[in-house]
PDB file with SEQRES, HELIX, SHEET and CRYST1 records, atoms N, CA, C and O in Angstrom:
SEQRES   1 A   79  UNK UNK UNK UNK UNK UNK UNK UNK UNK UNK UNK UNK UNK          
SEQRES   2 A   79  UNK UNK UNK UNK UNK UNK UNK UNK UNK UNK UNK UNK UNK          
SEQRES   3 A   79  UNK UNK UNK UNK UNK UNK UNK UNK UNK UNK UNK UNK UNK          
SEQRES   4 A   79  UNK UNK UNK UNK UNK UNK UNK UNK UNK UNK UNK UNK UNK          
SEQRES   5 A   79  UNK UNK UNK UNK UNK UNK UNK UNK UNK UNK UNK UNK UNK          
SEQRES   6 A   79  UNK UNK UNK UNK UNK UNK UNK UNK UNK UNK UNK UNK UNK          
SEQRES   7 A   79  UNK                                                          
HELIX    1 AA1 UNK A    2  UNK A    5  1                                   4    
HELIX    2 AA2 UNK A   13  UNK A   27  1                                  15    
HELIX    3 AA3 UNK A   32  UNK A   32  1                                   1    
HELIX    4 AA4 UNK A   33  UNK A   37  3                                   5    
HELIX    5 AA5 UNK A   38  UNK A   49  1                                  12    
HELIX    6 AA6 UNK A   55  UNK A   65  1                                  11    
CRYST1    1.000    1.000    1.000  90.00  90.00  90.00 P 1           1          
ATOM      1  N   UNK A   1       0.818  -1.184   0.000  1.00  0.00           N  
ATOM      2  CA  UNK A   1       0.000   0.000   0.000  1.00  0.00           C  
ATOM      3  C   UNK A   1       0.869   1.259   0.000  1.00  0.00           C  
ATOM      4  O   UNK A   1       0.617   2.136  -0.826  1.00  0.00           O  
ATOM      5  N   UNK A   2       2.108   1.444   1.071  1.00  0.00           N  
ATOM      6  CA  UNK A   2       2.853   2.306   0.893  1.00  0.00           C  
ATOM      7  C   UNK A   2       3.402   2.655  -0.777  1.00  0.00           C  
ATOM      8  O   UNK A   2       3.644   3.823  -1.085  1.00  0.00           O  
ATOM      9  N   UNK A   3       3.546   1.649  -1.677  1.00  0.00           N  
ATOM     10  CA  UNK A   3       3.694   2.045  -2.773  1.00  0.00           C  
ATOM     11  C   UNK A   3       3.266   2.414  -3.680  1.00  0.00           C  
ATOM     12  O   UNK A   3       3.764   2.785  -4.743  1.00  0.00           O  
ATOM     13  N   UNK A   4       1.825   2.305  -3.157  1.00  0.00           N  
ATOM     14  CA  UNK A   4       0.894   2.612  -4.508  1.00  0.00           C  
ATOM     15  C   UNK A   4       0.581   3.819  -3.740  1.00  0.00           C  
ATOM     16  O   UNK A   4       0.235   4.562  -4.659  1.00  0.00           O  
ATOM     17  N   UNK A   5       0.464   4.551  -2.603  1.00  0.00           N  
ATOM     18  CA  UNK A   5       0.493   5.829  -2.156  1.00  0.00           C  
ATOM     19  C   UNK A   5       1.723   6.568  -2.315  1.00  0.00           C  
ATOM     20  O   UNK A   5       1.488   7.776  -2.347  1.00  0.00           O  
ATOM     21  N   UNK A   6       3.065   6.261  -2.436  1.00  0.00           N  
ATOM     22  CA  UNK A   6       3.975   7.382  -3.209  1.00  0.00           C  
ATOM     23  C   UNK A   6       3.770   7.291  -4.825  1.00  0.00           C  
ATOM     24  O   UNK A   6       4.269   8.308  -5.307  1.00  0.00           O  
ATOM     25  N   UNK A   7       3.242   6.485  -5.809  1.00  0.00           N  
ATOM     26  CA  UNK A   7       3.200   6.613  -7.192  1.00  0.00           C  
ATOM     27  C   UNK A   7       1.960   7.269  -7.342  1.00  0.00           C  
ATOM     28  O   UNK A   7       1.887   8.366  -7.895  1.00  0.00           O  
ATOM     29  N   UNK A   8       0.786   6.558  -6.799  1.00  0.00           N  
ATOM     30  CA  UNK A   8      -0.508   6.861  -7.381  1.00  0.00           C  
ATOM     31  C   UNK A   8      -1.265   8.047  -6.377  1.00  0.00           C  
ATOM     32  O   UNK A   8      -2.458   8.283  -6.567  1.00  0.00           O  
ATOM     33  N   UNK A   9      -0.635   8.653  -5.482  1.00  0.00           N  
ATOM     34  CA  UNK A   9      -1.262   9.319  -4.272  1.00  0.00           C  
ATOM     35  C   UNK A   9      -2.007   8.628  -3.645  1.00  0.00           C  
ATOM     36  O   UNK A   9      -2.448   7.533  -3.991  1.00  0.00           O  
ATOM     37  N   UNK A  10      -2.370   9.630  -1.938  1.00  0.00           N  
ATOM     38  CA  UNK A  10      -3.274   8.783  -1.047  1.00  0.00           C  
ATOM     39  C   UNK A  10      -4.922   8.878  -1.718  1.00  0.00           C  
ATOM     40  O   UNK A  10      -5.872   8.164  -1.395  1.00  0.00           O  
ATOM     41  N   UNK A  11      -4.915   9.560  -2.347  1.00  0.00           N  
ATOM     42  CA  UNK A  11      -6.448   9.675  -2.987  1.00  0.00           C  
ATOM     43  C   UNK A  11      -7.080   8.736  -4.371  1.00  0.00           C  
ATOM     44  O   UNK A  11      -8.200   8.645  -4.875  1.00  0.00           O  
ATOM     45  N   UNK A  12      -5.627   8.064  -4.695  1.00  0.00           N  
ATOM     46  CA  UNK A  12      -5.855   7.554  -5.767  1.00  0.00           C  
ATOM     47  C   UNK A  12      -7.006   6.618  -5.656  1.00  0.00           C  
ATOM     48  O   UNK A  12      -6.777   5.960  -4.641  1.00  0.00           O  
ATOM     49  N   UNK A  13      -8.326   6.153  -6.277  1.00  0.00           N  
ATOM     50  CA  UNK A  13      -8.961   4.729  -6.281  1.00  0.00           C  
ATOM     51  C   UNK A  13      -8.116   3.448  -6.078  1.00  0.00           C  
ATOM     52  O   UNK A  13      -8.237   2.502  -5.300  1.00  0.00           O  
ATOM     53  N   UNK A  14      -7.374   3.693  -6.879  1.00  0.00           N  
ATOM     54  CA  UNK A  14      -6.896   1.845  -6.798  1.00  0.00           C  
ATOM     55  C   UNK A  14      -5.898   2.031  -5.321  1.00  0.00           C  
ATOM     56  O   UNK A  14      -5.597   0.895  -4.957  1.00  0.00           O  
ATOM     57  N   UNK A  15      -5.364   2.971  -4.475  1.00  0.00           N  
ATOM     58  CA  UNK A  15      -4.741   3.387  -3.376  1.00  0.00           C  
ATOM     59  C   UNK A  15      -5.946   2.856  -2.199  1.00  0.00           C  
ATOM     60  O   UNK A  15      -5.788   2.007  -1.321  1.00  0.00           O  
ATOM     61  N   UNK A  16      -7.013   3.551  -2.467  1.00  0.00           N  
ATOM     62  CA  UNK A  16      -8.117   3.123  -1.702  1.00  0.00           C  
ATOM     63  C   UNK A  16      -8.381   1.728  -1.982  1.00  0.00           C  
ATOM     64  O   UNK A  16      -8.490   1.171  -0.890  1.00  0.00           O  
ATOM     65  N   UNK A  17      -8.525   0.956  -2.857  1.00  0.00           N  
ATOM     66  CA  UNK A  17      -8.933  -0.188  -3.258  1.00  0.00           C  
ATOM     67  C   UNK A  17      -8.165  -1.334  -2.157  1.00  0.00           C  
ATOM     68  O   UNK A  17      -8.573  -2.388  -1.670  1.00  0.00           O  
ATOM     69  N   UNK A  18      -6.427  -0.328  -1.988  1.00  0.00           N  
ATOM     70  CA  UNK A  18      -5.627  -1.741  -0.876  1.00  0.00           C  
ATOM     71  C   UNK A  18      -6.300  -1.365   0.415  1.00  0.00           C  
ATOM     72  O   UNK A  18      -6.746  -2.150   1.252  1.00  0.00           O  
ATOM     73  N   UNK A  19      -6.314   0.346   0.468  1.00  0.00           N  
ATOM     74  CA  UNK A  19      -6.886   0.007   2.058  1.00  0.00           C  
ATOM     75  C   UNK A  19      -7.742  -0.564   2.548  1.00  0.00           C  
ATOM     76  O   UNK A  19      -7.654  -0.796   3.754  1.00  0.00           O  
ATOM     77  N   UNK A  20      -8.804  -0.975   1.866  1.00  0.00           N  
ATOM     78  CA  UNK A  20      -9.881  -1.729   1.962  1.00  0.00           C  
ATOM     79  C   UNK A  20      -9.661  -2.717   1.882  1.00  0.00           C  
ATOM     80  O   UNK A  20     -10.412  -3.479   2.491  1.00  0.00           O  
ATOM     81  N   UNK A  21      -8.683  -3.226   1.209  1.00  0.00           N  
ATOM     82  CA  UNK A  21      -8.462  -4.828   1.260  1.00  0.00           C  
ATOM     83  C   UNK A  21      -7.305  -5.232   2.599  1.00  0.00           C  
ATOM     84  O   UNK A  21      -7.166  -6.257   3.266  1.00  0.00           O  
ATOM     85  N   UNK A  22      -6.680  -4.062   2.604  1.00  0.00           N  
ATOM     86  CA  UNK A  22      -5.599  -4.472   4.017  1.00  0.00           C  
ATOM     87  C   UNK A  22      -6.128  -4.046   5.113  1.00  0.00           C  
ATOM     88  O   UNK A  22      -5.631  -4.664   6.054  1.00  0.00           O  
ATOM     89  N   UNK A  23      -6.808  -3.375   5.413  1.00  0.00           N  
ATOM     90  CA  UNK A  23      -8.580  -3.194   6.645  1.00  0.00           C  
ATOM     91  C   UNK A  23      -8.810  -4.866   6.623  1.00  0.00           C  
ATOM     92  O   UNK A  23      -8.535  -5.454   7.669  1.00  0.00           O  
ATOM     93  N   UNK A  24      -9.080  -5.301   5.996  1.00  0.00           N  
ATOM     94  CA  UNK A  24      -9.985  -7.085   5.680  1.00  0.00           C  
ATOM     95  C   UNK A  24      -8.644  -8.271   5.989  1.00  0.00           C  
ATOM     96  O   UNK A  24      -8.729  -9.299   6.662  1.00  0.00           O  
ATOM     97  N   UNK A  25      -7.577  -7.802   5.347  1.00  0.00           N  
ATOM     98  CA  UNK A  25      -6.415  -8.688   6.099  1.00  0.00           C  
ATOM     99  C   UNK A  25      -6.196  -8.660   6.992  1.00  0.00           C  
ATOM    100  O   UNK A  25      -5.600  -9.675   7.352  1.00  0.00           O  
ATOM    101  N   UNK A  26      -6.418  -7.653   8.047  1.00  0.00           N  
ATOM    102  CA  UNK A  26      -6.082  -7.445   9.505  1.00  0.00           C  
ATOM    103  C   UNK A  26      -6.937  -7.544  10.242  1.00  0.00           C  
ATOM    104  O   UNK A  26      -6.669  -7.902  11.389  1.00  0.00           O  
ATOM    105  N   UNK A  27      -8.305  -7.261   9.860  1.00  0.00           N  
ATOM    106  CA  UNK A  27      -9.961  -8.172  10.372  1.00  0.00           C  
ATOM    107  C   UNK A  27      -9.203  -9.513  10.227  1.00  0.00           C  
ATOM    108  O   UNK A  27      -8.933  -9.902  11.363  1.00  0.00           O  
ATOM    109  N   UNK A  28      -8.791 -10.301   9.375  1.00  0.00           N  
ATOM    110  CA  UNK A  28      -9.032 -11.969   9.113  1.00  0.00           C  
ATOM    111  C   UNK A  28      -7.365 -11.838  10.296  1.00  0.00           C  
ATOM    112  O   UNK A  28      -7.062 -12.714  11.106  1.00  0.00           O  
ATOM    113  N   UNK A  29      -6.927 -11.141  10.168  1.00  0.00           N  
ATOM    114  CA  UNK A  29      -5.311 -11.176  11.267  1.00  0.00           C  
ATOM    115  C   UNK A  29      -5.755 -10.997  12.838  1.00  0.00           C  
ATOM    116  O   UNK A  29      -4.896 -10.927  13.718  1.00  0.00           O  
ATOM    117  N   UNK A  30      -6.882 -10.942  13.068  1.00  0.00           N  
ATOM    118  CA  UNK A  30      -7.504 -10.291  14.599  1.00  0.00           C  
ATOM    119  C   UNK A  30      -7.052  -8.686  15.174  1.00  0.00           C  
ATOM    120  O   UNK A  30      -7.128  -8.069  16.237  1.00  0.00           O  
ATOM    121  N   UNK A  31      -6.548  -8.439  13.793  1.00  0.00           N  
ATOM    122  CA  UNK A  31      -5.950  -6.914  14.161  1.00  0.00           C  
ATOM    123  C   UNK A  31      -6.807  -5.994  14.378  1.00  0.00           C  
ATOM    124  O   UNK A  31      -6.600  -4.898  13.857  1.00  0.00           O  
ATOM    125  N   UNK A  32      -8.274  -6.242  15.397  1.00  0.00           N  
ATOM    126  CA  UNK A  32      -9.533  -5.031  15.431  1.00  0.00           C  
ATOM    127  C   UNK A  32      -9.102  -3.732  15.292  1.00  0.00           C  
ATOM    128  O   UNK A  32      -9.476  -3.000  14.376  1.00  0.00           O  
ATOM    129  N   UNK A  33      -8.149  -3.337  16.362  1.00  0.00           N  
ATOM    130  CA  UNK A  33      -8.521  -1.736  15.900  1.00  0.00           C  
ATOM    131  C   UNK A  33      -7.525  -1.402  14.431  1.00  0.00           C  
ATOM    132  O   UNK A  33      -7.961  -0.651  13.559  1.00  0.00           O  
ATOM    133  N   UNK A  34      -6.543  -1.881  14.348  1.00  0.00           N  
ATOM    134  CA  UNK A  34      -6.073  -1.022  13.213  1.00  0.00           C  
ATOM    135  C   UNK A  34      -7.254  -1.570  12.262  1.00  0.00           C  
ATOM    136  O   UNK A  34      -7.805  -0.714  11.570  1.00  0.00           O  
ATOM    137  N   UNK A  35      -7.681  -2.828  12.155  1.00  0.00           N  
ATOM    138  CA  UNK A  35      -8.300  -3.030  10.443  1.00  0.00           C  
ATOM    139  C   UNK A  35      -9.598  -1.642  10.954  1.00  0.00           C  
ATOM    140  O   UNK A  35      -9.636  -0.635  10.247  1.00  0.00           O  
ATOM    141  N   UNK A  36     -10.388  -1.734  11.963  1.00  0.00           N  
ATOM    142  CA  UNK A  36     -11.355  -0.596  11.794  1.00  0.00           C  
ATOM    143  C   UNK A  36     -11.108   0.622  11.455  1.00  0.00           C  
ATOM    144  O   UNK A  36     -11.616   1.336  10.590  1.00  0.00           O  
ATOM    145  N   UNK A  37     -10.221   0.818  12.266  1.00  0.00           N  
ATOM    146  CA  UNK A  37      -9.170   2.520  11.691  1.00  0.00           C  
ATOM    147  C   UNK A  37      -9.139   2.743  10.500  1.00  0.00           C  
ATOM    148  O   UNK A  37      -9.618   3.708   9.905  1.00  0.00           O  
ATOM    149  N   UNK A  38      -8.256   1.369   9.864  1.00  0.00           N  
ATOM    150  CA  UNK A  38      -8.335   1.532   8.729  1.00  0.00           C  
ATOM    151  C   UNK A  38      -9.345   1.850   7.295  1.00  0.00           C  
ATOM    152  O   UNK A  38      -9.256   2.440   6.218  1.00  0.00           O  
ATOM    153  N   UNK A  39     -10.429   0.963   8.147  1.00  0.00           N  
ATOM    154  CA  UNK A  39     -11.487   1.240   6.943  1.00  0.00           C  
ATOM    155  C   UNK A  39     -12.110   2.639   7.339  1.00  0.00           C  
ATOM    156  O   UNK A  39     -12.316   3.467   6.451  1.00  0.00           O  
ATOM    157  N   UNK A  40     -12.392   2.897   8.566  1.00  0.00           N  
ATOM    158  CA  UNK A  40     -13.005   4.159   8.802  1.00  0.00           C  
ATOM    159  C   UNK A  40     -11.914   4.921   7.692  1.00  0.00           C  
ATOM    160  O   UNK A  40     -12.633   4.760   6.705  1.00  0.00           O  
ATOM    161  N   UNK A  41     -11.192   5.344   7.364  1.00  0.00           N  
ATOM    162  CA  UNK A  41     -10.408   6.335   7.045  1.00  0.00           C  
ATOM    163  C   UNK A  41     -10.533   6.009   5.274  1.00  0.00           C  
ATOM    164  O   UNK A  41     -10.717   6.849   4.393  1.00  0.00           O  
ATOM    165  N   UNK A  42     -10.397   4.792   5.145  1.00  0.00           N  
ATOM    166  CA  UNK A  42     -10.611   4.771   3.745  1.00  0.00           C  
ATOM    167  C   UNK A  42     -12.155   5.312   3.138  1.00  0.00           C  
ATOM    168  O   UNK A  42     -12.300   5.982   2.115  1.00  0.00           O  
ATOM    169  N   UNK A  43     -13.305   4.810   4.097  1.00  0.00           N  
ATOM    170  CA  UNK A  43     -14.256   5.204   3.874  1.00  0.00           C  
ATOM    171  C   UNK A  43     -14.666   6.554   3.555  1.00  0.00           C  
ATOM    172  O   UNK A  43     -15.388   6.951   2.640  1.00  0.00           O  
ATOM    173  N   UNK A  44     -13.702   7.584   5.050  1.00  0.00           N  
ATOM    174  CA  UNK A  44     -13.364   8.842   4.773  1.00  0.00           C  
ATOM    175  C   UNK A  44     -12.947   8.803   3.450  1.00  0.00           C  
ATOM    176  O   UNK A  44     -13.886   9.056   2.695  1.00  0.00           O  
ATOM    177  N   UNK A  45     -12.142   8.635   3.011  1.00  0.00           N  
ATOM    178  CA  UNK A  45     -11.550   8.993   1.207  1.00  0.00           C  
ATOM    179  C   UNK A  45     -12.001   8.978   0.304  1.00  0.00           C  
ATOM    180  O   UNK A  45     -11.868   9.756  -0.641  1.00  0.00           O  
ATOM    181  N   UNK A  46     -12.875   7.735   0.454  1.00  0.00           N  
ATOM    182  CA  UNK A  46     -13.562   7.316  -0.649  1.00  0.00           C  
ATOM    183  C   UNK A  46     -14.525   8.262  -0.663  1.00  0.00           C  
ATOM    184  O   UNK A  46     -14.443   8.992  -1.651  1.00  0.00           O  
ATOM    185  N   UNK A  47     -15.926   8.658   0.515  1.00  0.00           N  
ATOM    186  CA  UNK A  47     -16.449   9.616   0.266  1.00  0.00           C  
ATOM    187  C   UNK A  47     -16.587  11.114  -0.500  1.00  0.00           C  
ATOM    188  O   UNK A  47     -17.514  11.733  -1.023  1.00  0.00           O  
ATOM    189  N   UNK A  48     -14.877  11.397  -0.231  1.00  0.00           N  
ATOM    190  CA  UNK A  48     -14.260  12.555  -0.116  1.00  0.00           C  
ATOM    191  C   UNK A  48     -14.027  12.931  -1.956  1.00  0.00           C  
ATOM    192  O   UNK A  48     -14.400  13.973  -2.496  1.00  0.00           O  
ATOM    193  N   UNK A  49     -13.120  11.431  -2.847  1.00  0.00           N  
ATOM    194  CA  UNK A  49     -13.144  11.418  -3.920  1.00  0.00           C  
ATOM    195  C   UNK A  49     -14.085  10.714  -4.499  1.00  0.00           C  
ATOM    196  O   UNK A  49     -14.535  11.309  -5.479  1.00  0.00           O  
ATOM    197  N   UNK A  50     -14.539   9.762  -4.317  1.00  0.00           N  
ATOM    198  CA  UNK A  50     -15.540   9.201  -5.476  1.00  0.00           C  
ATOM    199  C   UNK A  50     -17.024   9.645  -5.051  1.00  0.00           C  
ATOM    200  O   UNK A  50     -17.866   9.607  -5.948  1.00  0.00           O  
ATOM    201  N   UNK A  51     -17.409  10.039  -3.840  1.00  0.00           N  
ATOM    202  CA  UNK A  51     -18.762  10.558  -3.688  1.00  0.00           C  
ATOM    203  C   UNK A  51     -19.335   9.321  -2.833  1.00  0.00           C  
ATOM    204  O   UNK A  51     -18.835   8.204  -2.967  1.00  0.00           O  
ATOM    205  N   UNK A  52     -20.490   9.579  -1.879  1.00  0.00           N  
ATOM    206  CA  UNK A  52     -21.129   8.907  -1.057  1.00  0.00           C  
ATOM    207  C   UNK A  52     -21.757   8.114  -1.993  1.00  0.00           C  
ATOM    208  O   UNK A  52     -22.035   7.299  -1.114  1.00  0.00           O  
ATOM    209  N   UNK A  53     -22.325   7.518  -3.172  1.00  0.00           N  
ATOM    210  CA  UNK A  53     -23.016   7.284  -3.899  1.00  0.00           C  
ATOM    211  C   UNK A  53     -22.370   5.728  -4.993  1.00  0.00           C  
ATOM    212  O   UNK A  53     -22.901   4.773  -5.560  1.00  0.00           O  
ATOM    213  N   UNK A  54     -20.976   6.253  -4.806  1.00  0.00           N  
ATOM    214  CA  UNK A  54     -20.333   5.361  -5.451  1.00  0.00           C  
ATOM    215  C   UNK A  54     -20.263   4.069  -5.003  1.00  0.00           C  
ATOM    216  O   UNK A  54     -19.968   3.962  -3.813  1.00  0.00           O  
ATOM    217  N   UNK A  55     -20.479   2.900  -5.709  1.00  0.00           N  
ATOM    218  CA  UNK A  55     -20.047   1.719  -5.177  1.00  0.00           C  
ATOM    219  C   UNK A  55     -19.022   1.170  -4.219  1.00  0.00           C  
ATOM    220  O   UNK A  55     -19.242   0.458  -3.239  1.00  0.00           O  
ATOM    221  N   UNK A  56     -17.885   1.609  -4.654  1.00  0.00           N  
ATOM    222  CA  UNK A  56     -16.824   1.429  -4.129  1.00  0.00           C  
ATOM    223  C   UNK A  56     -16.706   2.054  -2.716  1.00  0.00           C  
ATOM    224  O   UNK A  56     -15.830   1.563  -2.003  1.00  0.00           O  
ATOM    225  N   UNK A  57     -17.602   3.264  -2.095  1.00  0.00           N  
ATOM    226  CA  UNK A  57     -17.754   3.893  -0.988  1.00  0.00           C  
ATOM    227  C   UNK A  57     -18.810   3.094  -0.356  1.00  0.00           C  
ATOM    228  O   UNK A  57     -18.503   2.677   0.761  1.00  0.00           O  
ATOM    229  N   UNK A  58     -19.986   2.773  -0.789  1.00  0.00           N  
ATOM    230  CA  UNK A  58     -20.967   2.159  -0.499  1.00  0.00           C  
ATOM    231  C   UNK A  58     -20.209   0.589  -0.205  1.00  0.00           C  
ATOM    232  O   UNK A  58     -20.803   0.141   0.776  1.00  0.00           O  
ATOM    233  N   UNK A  59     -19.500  -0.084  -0.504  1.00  0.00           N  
ATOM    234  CA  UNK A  59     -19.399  -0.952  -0.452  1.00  0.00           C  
ATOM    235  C   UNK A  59     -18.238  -0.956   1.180  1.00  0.00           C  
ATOM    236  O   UNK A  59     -18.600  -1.510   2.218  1.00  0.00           O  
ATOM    237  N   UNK A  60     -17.256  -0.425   1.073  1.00  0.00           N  
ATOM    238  CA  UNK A  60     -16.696   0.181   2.513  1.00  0.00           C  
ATOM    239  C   UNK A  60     -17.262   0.567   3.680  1.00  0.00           C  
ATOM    240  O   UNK A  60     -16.789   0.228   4.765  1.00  0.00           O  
ATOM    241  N   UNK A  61     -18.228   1.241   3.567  1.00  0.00           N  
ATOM    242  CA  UNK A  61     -19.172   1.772   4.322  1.00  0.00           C  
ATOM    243  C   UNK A  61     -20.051   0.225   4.952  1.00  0.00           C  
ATOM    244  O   UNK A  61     -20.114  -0.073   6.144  1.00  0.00           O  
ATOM    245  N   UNK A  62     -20.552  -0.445   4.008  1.00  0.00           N  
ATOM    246  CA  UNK A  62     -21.414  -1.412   4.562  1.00  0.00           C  
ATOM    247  C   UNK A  62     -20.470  -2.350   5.499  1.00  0.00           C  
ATOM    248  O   UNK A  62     -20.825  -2.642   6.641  1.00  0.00           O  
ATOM    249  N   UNK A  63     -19.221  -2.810   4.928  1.00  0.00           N  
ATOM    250  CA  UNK A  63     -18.312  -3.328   5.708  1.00  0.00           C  
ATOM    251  C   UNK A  63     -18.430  -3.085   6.880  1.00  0.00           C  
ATOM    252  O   UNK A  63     -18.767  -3.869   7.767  1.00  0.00           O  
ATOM    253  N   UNK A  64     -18.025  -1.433   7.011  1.00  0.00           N  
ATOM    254  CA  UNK A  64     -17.707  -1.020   8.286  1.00  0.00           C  
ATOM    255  C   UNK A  64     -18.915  -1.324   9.415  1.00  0.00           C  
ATOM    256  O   UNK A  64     -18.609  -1.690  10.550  1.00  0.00           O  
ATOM    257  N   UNK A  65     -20.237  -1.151   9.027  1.00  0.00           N  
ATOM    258  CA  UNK A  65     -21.571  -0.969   9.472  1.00  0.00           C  
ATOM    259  C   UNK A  65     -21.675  -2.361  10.144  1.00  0.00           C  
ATOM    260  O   UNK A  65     -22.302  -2.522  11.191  1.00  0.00           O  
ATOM    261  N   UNK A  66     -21.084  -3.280   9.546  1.00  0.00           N  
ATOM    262  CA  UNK A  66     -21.365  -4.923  10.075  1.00  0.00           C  
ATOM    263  C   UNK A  66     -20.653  -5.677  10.987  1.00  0.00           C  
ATOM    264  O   UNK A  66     -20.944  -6.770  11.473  1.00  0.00           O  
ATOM    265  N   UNK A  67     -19.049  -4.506  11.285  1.00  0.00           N  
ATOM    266  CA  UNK A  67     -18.155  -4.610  12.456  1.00  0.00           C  
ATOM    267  C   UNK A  67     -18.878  -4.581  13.450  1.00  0.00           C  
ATOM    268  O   UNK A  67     -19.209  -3.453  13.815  1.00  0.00           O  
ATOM    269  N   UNK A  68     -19.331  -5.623  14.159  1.00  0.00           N  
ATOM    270  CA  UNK A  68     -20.013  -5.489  15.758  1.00  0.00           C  
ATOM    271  C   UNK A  68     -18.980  -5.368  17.160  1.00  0.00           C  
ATOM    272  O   UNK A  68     -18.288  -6.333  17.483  1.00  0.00           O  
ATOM    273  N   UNK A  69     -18.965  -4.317  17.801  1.00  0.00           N  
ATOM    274  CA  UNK A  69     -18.402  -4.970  19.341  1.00  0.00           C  
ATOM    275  C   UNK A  69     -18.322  -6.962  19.319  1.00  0.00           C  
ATOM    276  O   UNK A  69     -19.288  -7.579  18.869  1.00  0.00           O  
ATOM    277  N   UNK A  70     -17.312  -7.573  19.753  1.00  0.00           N  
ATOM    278  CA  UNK A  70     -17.447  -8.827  20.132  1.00  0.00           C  
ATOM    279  C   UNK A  70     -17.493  -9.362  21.481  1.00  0.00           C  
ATOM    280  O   UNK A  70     -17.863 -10.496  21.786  1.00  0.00           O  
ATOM    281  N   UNK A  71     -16.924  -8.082  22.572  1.00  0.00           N  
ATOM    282  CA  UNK A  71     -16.352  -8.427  23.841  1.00  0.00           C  
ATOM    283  C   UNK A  71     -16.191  -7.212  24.229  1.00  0.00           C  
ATOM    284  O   UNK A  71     -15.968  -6.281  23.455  1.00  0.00           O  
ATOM    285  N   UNK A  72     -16.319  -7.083  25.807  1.00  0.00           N  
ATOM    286  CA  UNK A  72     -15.370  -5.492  26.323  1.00  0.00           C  
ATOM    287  C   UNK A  72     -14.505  -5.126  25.850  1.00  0.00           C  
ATOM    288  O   UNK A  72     -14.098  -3.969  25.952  1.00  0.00           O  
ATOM    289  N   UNK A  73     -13.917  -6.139  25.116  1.00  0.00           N  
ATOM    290  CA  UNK A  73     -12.417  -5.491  24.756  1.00  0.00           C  
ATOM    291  C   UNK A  73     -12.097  -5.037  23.805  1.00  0.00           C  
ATOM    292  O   UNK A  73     -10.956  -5.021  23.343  1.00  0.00           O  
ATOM    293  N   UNK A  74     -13.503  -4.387  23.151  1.00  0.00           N  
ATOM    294  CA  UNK A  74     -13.569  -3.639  22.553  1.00  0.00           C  
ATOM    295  C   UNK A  74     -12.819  -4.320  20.245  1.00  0.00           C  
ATOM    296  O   UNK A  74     -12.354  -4.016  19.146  1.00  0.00           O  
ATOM    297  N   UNK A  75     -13.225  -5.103  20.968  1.00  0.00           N  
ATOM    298  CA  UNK A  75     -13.117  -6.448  19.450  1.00  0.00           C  
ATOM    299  C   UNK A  75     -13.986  -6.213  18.603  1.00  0.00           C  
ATOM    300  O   UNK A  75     -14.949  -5.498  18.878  1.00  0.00           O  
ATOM    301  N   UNK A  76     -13.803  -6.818  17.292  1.00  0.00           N  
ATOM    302  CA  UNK A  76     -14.520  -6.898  16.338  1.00  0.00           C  
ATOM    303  C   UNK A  76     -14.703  -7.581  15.450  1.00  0.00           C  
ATOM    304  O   UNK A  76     -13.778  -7.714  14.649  1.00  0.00           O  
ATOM    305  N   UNK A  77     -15.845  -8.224  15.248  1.00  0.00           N  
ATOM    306  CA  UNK A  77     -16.008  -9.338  14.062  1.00  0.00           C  
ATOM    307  C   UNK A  77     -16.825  -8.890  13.342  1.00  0.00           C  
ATOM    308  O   UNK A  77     -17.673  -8.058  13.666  1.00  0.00           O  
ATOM    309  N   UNK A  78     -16.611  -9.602  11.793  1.00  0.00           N  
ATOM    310  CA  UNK A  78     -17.451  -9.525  10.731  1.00  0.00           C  
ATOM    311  C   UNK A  78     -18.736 -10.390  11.129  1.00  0.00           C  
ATOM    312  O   UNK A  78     -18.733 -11.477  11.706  1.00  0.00           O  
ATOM    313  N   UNK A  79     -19.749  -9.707  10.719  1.00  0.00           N  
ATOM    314  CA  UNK A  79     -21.115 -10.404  10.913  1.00  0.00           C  
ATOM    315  C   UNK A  79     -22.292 -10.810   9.147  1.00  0.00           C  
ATOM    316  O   UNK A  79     -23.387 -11.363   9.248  1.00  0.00           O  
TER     317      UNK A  79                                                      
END                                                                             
């Protein structure tokens, strides 16, 4: 991801496309808060360049929406 953010910028689509997919590697890694961080922020981007409307935002967004609390400890699973 770092590389496709110094060639293609942090705004680029296909830039957004890893964060969303490395958000989902670190969900499947038990990494809760960074993968949520992560998508929250991509979601931020995506909004920001492709518009609330777009698939690719819409589709991030729903992700994020289905992260439930799992435990006090403030965890998170896909539902």
């Amino acid at each position: 991801m770092e590389t496709r953010k110094r060639v293609l910028g942090e705004e680029h689509p296909d830039t957004l496309m890893s964060m969303h997919n490395l958000a989902f590697t670190w969900k499947d890694q038990e990494q809760w808060e960074d993968a949520t961080q992560l998508l929250q922020d991509c979601v931020r981007r995506r909004e920001m360049v492709l518009g609330m409307d777009h698939p690719d935002t819409l589709s991030s967004a729903s992700a994020l929406s289905d992260w439930k609390p799992e435990s006090s400890e403030n965890r998170y699973k896909f539902s």
